[in-house]
KOLKE-740711 format. One line per 8 residues: number of its first residue (from 1); their letters; for each residue x, y, z of N, C-alpha, C. Coordinates in steps of 0.001 Angstrom, whole numbers, padded with zeros to 6 digits. Atoms other than C-alpha are relative to their C-alpha. Last residue first. Example, Ala and Ser with C-alpha at 12.3 -4.5 7.8 and 13.67 -1.06 7.14 Angstrom:
// residues 2
2) sa) -000820:-001190:-000060:013670:-001060:007140:-000770:001090:000730 ~ 000890:-001190:000000:012300:-004500:007800:000900:001200:000000
// end
This chain:
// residues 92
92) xxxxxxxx) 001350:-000302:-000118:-115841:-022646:084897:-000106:000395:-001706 ~ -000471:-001382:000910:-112486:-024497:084378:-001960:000275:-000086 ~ 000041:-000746:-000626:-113201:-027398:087170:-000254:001139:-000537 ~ 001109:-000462:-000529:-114556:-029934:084694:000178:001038:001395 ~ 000646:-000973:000741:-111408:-029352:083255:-001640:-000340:000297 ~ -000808:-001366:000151:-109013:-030298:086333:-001299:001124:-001208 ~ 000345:-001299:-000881:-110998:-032970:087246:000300:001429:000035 ~ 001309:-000122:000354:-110573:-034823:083574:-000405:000434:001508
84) xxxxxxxx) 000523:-000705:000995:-107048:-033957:084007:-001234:000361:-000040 ~ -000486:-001044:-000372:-106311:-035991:087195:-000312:001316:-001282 ~ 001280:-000056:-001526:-108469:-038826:086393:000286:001001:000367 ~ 000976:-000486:000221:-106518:-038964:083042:-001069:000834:000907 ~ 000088:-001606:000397:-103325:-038636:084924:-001191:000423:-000837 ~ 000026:-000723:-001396:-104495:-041697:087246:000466:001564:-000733 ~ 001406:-000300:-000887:-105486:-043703:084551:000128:000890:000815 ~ 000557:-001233:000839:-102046:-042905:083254:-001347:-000433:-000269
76) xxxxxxxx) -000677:-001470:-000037:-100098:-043712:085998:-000886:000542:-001071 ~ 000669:-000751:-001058:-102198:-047315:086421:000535:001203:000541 ~ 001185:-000046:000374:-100829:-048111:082542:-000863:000537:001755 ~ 000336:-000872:001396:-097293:-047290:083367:-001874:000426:000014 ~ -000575:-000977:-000734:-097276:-049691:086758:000129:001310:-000912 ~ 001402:000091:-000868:-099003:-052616:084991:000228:001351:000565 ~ 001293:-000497:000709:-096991:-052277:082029:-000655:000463:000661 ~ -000273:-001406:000668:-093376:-052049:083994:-001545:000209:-000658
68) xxxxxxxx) 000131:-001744:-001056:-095001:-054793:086293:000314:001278:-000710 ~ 000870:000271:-000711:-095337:-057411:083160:-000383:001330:001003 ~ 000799:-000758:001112:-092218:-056389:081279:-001088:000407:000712 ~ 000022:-001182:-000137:-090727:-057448:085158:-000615:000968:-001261 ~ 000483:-000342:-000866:-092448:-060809:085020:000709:001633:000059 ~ 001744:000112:000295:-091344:-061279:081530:000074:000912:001286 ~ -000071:-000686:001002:-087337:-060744:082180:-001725:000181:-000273 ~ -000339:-000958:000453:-087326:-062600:085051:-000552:001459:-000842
60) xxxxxxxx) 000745:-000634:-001028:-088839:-065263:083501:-000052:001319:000655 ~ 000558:-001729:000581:-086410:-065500:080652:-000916:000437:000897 ~ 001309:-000039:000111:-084283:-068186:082747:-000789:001357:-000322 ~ 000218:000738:000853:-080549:-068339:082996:-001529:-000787:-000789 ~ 000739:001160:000258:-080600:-068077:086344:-000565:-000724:-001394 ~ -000766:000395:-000866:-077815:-065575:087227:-000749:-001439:-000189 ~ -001525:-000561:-000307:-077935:-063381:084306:000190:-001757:000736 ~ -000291:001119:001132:-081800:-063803:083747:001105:-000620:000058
52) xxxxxxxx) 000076:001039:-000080:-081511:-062321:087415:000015:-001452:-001351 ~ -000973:000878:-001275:-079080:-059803:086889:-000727:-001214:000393 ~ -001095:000395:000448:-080948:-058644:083963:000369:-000733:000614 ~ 000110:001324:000961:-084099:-058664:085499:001182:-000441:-000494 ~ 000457:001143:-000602:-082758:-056279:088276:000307:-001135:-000516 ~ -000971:000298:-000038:-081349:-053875:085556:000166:-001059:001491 ~ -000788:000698:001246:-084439:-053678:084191:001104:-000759:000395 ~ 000418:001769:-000168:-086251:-053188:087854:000632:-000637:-001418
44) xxxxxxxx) -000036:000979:-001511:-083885:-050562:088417:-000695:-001239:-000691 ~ -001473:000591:000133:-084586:-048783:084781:000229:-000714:001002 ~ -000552:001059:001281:-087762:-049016:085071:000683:-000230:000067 ~ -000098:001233:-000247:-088057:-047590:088570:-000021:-000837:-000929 ~ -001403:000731:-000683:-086372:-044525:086943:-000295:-001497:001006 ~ -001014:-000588:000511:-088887:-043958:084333:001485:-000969:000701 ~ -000266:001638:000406:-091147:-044643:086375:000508:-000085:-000657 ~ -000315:000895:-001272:-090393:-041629:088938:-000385:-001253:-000898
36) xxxxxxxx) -001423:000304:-000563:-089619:-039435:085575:-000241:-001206:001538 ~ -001154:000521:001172:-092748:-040179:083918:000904:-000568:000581 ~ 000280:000992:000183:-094853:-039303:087294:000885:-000939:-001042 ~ -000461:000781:-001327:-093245:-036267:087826:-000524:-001332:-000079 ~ -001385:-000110:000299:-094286:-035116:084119:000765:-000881:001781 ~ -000122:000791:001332:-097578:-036154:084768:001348:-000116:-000041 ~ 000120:001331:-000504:-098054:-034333:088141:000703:-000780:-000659 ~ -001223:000610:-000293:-096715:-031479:086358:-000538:-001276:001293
28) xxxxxxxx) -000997:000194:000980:-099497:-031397:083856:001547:-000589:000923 ~ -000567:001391:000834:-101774:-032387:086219:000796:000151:-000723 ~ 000882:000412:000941:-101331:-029495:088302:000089:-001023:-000743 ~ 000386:-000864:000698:-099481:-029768:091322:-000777:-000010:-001030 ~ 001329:-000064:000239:-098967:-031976:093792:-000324:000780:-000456 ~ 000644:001041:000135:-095859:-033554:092712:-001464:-000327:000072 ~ 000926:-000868:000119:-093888:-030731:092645:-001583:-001041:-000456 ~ 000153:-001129:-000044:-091750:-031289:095276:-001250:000682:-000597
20) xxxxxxxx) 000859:000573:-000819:-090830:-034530:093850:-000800:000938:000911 ~ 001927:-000562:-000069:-089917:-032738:090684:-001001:-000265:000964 ~ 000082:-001411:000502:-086084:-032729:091250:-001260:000361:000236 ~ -000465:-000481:-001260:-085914:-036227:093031:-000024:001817:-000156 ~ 001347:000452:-000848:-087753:-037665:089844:000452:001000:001262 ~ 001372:-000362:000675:-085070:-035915:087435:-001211:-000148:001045 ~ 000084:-001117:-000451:-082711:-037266:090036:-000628:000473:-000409 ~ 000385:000064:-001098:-084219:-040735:089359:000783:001708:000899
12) xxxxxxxx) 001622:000118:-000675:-084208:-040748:086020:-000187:000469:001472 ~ 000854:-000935:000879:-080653:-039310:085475:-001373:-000361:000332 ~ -000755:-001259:-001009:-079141:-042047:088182:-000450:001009:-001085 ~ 000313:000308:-001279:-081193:-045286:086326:-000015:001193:000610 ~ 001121:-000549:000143:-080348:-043659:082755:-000392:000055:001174 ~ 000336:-001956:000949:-076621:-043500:083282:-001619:000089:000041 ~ -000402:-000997:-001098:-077270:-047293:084692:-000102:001352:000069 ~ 000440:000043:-000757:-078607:-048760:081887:-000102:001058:001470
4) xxxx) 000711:-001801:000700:-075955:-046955:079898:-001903:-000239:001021 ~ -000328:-001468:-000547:-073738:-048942:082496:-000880:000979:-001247 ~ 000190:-000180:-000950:-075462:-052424:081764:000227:001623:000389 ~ 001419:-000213:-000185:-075804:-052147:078140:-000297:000320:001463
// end
């Protein structure tokens, strides 16, 4: 689990390192750059939790990072609505 972990970690995060570039662009590829950069701090902070359930034997951990993956998701996509809904009150 750990190394497919991983595989995703290093794929996410060049993916992200690919589109960073295009980051201010239209919302669509905002969006898509956005995915991939949480995406790949998912994976990281997964394979964080692991290591700490791992080491402490406590699901905590494991919560507290569900926890940030939501919080960190859900204020990406307020932020691509916000980015959209300027985009088409621009379209004359």
């Amino acid at each position: 689990m750990g190394s497919l972990g991983l595989i995703a970690l290093i794929v996410n995060a060049a993916c992200a390192m690919i589109l960073l570039r295009y980051r201010e662009g239209d919302a669509n590829v905002r969006a898509v750059w956005l995915f991939s950069r949480n995406d790949a701090i998912g994976n990281a902070a997964v394979l964080l939790a692991a290591l700490a359930v791992a080491a402490t034997g406590s699901p905590w951990p494991d919560l507290i990072t569900a926890l940030a993956i939501a919080a960190l998701f859900i204020h990406s996509a307020v932020r691509i609505l916000g980015d959209a809904l300027r985009e088409l009150k621009a379209i004359p």
